[in-house]
N, C-alpha and C positions, 0 to 999 in steps of 0.2 A: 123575530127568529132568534134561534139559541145558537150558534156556530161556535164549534170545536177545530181551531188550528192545532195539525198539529207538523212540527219540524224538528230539524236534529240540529238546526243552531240560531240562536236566537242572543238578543242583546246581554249581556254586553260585546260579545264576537260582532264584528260589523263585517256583511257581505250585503251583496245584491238582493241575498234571499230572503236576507233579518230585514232590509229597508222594504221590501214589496211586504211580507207579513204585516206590519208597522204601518203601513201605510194603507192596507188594505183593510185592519183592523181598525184603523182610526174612522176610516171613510162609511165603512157598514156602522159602527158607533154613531156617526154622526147621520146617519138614517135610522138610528130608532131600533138597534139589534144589538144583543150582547155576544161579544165575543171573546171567548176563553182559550189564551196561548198553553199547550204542553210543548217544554222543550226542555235542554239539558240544562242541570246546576253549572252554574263556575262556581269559583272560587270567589270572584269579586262580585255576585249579583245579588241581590238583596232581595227581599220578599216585595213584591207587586200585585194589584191586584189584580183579579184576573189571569193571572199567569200561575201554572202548576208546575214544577221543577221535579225532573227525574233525577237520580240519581248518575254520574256521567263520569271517564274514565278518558286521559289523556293519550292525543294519538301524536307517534315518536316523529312523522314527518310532517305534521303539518300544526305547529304550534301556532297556540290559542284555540284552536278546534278540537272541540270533546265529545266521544260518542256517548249518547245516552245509552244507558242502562233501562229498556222500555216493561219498569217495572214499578208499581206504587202499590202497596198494602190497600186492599178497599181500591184498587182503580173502578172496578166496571161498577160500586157502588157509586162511587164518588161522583162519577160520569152520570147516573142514571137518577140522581140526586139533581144535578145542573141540566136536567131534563132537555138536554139535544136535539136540536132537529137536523142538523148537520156534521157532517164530519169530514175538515179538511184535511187531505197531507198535502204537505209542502214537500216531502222526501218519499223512494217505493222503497225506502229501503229498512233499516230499522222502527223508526216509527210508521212508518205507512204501513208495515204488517203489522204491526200494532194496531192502529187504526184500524185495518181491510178487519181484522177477527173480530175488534170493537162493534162496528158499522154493521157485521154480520148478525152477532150475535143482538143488539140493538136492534135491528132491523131499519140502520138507517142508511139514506144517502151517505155514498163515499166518491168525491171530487178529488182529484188530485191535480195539483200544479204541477207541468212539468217545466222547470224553472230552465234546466240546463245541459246540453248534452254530457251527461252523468263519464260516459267511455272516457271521455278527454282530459279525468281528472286522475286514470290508474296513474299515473305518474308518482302519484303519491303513495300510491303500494312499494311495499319494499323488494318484492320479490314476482316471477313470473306474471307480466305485467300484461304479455297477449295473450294469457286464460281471463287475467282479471276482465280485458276488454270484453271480449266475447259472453263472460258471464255476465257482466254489468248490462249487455247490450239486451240478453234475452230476460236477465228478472227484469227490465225496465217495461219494456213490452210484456213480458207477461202481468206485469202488477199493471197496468193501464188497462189490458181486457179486463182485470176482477173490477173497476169503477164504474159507477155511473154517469160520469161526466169527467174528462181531462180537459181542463184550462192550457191553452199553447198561449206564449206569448207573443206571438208575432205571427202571419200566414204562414210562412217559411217551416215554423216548427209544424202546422197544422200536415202542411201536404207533405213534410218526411216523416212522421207520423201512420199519416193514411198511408205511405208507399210503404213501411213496413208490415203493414196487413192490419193495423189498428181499427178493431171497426166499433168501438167504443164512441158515443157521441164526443166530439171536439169543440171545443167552444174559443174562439180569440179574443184575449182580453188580456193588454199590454198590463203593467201595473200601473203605469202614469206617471205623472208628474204633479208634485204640490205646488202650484202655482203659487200660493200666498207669501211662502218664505220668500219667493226670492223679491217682493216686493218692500221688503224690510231690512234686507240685505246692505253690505255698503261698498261702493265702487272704489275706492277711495284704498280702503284699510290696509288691501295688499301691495300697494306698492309702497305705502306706507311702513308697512312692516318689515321690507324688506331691502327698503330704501333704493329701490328703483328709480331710475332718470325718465322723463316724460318719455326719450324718445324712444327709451326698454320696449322689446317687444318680449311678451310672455305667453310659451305655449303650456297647456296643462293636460298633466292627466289625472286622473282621479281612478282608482282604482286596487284592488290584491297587486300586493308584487308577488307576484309567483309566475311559475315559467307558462302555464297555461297563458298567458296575457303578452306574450311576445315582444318584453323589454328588452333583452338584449337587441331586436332590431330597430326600437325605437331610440335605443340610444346611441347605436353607429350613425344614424338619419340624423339627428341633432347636433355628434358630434363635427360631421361632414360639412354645415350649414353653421355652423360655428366659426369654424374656421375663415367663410368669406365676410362673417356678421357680425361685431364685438359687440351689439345691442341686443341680440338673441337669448333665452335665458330658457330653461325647463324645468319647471315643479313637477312632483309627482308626489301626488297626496296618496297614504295610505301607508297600510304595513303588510309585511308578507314572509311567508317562509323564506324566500330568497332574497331579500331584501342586502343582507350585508353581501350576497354574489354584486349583486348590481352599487351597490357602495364601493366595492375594489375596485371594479371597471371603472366607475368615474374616476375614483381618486389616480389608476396608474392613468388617464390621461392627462389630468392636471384641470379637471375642470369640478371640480367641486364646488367652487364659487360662483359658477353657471348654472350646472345641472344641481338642484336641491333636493334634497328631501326631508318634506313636515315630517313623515312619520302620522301615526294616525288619528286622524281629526274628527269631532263631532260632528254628525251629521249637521246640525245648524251653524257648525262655524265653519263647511264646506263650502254654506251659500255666497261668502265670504271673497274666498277662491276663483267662483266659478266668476262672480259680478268683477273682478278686478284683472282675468285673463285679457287676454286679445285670441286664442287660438285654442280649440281642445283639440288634442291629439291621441287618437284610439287605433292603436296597431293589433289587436286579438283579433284572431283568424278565428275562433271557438265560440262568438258571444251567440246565443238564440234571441236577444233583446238588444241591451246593452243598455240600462236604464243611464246611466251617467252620460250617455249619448243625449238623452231628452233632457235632462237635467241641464248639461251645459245649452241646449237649444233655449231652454228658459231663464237663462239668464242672457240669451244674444249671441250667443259664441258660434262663430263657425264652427263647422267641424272635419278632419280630415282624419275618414277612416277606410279600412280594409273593404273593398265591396264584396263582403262574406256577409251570407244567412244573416243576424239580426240589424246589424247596421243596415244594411242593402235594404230593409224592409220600413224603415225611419227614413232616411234620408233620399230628401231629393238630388240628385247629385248635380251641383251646377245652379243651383236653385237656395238651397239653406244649408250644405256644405259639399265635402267634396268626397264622390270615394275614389280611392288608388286599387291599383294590381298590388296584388303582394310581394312586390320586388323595391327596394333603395330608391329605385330612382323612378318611380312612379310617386313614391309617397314624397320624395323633393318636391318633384315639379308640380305636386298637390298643393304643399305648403308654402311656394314660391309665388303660384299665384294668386294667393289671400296677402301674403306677405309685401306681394311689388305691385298690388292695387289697390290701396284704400277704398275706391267709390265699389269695387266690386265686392271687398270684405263690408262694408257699409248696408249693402242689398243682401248678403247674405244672413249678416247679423237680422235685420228686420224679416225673412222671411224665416230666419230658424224661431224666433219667437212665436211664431205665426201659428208653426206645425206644433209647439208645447202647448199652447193654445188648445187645440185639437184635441190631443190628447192630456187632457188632465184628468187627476187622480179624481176627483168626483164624479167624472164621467162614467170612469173604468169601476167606480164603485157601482154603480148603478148598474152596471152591466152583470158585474155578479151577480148583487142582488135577484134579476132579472133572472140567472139562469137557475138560483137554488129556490125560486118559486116554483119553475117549470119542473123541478125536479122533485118538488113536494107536492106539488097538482095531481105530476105521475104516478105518487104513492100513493096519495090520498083515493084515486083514480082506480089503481088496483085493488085497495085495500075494499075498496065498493064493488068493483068486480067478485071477489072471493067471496065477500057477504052475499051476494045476491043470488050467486054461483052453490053456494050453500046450504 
């Protein structure tokens, strides 16, 4: 098969959405399909193969994210040149109408990933921000009815979905996890790097610092738990629009030599990170997934998160980590008790490997694969109807 991603942000930008594409793209490749990324230029990206660059235009609140300009001279040639049989969106929004008129006029399958409750991010608009929700909420749902197939990542998304009147088929399929890196990884480097004492205990996140992701409560949680622990410490990998908000808050408490921040790290030198924590720590109340949840499950890491929508649907709680109420002192007494039981963080660490297991990325490739045959059968199926009909 010929598969057409396409999205509004793609590497070098690193999110959730760029690593599921990437990983999704790798895995259908590595079953004998080509697949071809449309996504926005940066400034720092360089010509790749298989990848089509739009022309793309920076946005004032959310630096490093650029919307594409869904325009190329000769597109629908170019497209119909690379002879498609599918057409992914990863976004309903600039590119996915893009895509919906493409699909249309093509007369092909159009899929869409729905990655993420899209509402949760007006924050980033500058201006009337409960129009923006409402509008985000109904083009979201109404770009789902124009597909033939919506990808949810998790049940959770599938049945809020159907309860908004979505009667478009739904298909679940996490993006996974790539098992192999973290078998190459090294346990070692980071406390190495950071010059750690044996008895450091390290909790991690990995993730956007932006306000969607609920740092400010994760970092009153650690500072609180600080104060009884001098062996306590907190990374948080990653870069974000708020990033120097949450820099000032550590620095007025005096804990900058505790709470760190890499700043933003390659995805293979994350594996890095995740092999050398003892604790991941995920306070977003917003995720529909929360792929760095699986992620640190594969490397062994407990986990203690919010038991909201995507986590709730990964974690067994009690079993391969822990989820809390959305309040201070539910998420303590989460991490107090991975923290004051070795043998029970021990059973957790082996059973979180267990559920990465499950769900790995070759699996969740297969399952695509799976659905965009069924959905080429459908056509091929029609297209014999009308001839015969004829």
């Amino acid at each position: 098969m010929r598969i057409g991603f396409f999205s509004e942000s793609y590497y070098p930008y690193i999110s959730g959405v760029v690593r599921s594409i990437d990983l999704f793209s790798r895995e259908l490749r590595n079953l004998g399909h080509e697949v071809y990324i449309f996504a926005p230029d940066y400034y720092d990206s360089s010509d790749e193969e298989f990848v089509y660059r739009f022309p793309s235009v920076p946005t004032p609140n959310a630096p490093g994210f650029r919307l594409p300009i869904p325009y190329l001279p000769k597109l629908t040639e170019t497209i119909e040149n690379l002879e498609l049989d599918i057409i992914h969106t990863h976004s309903p929004f600039l590119m996915g109408r893009l895509s919906s008129a493409l699909a249309k006029k093509l007369k092909l399958p159009l899929v869409f990933t729905y990655h993420t409750k899209y509402e949760q991010y007006v924050h980033y608009v500058p201006f009337a921000r409960k129009t923006a929700r409402r509008v985000t909420i109904k083009l979201t749902r109404d770009f789902c009815q124009r597909c033939n197939a919506v990808v949810a990542p998790t049940g959770y998304v599938k049945k809020m979905l159907e309860s908004e009147g979505i009667t478009t088929p739904i298909e679940v399929i996490p993006t996974g996890v790539e098992l192999d890196k973290f078998r190459d990884g090294s346990t070692t480097w980071l406390r190495r790097r950071y010059r750690f004492q044996e008895e450091d205990e390290i909790l991690l996140f990995v993730g956007r610092l932006g306000e969607e992701k609920n740092l400010p409560f994760l970092l009153e949680v650690v500072r609180d738990l600080m104060k009884k622990n001098p062996s306590l410490y907190l990374l948080l990998v990653g870069g974000g629009p708020d990033e120097k908000q949450f820099r000032r808050m550590v620095n007025d408490w005096d804990l900058e030599h505790r709470i760190i921040f890499t700043g933003v790290v390659s995805p293979h030198k994350v594996v890095d990170y995740y092999l050398g924590a003892d604790i991941f720590v995920f306070p977003s109340v917003t995720e529909t997934q929360g792929l760095v949840i699986l992620e640190a499950m594969a490397a062994g890491l407990p986990v203690v998160a919010m038991n909201r929508e995507g986590p709730a649907t990964v974690i067994d709680s009690g079993k391969d980590g822990i989820l809390v109420q959305p309040n201070k002192t539910s998420f303590k007494q989460g991490l107090l008790q991975i923290l004051e039981n070795p043998q029970y963080r021990d059973e957790l660490r082996a059973n979180a490997r267990t559920k990465a297991r499950s769900l790995s990325s070759v699996e969740m490739g297969l399952r695509l694969e799976k659905l965009y045959r069924k959905l080429l059968g459908h056509q091929d199926a029609q297209k014999e109807t009308t001839r015969s009909q004829g």
